[in-house]
Structures are given as C-alpha cells and as structure tokens.
C-alpha positions as CSV (number, residue, x, y, z in Angstrom):
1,X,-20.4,-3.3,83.7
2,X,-21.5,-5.3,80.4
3,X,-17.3,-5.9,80.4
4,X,-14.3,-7.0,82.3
5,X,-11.0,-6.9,81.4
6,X,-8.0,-8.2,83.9
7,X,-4.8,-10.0,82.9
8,X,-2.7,-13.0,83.6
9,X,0.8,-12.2,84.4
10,X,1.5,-15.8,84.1
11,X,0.9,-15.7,80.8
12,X,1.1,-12.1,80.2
13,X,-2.5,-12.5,78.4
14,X,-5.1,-9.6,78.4
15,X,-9.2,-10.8,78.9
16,X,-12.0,-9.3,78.2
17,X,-14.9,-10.9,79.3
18,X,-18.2,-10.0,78.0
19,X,-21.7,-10.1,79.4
20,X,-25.0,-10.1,78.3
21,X,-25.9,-7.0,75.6
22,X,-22.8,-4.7,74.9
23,X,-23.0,-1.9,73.2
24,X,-20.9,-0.6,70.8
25,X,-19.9,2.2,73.0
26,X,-19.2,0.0,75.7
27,X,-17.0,-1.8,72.7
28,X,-14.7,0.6,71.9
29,X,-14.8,1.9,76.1
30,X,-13.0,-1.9,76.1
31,X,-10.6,-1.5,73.2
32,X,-9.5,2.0,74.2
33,X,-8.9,0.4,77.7
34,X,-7.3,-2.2,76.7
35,X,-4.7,-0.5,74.3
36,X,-3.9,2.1,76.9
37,X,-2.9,-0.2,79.9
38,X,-1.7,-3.1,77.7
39,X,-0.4,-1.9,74.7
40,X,2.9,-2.3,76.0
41,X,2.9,-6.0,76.2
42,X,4.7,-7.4,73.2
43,X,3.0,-9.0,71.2
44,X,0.0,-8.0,73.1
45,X,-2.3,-11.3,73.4
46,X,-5.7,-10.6,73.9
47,X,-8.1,-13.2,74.7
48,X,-12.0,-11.9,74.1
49,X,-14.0,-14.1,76.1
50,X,-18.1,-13.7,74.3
51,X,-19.7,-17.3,75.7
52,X,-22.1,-14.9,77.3
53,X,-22.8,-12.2,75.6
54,X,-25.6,-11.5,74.2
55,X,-25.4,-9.9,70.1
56,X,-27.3,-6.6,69.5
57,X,-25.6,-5.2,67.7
58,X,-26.8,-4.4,64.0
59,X,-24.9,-6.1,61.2
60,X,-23.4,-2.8,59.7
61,X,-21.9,-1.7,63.8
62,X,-21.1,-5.2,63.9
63,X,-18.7,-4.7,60.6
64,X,-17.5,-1.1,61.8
65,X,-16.5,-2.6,64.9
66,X,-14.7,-5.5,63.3
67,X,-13.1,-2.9,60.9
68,X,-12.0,-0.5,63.9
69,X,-10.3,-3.1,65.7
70,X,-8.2,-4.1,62.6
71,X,-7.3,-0.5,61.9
72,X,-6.6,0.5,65.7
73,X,-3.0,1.3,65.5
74,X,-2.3,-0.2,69.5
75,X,-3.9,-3.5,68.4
76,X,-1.3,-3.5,65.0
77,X,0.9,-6.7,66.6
78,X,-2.1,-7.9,68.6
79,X,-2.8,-11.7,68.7
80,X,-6.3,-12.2,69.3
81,X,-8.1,-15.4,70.5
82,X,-12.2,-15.5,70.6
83,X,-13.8,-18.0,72.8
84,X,-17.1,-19.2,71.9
85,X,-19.7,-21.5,73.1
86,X,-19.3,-24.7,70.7
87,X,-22.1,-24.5,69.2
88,X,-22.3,-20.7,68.6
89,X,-20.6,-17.4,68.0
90,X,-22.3,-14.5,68.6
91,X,-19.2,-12.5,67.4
92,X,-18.7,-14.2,64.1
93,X,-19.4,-10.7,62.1
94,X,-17.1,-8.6,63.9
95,X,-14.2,-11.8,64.0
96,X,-15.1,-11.9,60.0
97,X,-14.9,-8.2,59.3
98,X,-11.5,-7.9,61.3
99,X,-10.2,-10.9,59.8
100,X,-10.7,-9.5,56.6
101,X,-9.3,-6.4,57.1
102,X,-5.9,-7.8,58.4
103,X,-6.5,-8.3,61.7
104,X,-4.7,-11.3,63.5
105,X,-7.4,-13.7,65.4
106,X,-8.2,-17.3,65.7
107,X,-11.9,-19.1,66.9
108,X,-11.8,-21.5,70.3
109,X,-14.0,-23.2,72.4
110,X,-11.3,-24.4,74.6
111,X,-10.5,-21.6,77.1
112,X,-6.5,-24.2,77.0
113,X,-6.4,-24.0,73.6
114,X,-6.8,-20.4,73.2
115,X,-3.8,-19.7,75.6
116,X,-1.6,-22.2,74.1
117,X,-2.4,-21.1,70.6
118,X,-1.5,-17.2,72.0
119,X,1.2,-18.1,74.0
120,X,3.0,-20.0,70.7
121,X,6.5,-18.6,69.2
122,X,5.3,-16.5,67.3
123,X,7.9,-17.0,63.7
C-alpha cells in the first residue's frame, strides 16, 4: 500500500502517511477513506505526512488533485497540516492549488509543530 492512514485518539488527529510513488487513484482511494471514517470528527484535523513520497504525478493531476481536495464537501471544515522534509516538498503543487482554492492547510517540518498548530482553538 503506497498509503496509510490511522488516527490518534489522543489528539483526535487523522494521518496519512505516504510512500514512495502514489498515484492519483491511490490519492483520492485516501481522501474518500479518510472522509468516510473521519468525517465525523469536528473539525476534522488531518495531518498528510509526504517526507517519503516520491512525486509523479504530472503538474496538471497534481492541480486537479489540489483542486478536489478543496472542493470535497467532507474535507469543508478540515484543518490540514503537511509535513515535509526541510529542505523539500514534493507536494507543494497540490498544497498551492488547494490553498488557492480555499482549502485550509499549513507547511511543517516539525512532526510537534504540526499537532500543536492542529490541535490550536480554532477562533
């Protein structure tokens, strides 16, 4: 599986890990499962884990993806941390086209400072 997805009841914060090359299908497989085992939690706090993940996706799926995500209707009052290497996001077109379209998310590379930053009263 190019994708894992488990959840911290301490924190009540969804993860999705991914590995290696993921396809788009394999994508939206993750945000369908996610939104229909999670989508209950409010506000639903996702944290997408991509420090090893590998892009190959093409520019224009990497856009439609970041677009889907920000029009999905069980991510509308998500919070969304991305954790990245440092030195390198291999998500930054999808995180860009979501952004843009509305879609709630901030940039780590501090697995602590993405939970703090989703488990923050939220005003």
């Amino acid at each position: 599986m190019s994708y894992v997805i488990w959840i911290d009841h301490s924190q009540n914060i969804v993860t999705v890990t991914y590995t290696g090359t993921v396809s788009l299908h394999n994508r939206l497989q993750a945000v369908e499962r996610v939104c229909r085992n999670y989508s209950h939690l409010q506000p639903l706090k996702i944290l997408v884990d991509v420090r090893e993940l590998v892009m190959d996706l093409s520019i224009e799926e990497q856009k439609e993806f970041g677009k889907h995500l920000a029009e999905h209707p069980g991510l509308a009052n998500a919070r969304v941390a991305v954790l990245h290497k440092p030195d390198f996001n291999p998500n930054v077109v999808i995180d860009d086209s979501a952004f843009n379209h509305g879609y709630v998310l901030a940039q780590f590379s501090s697995r602590t400072d993405a939970e703090l930053w989703l488990s923050a009263d939220i005003k």
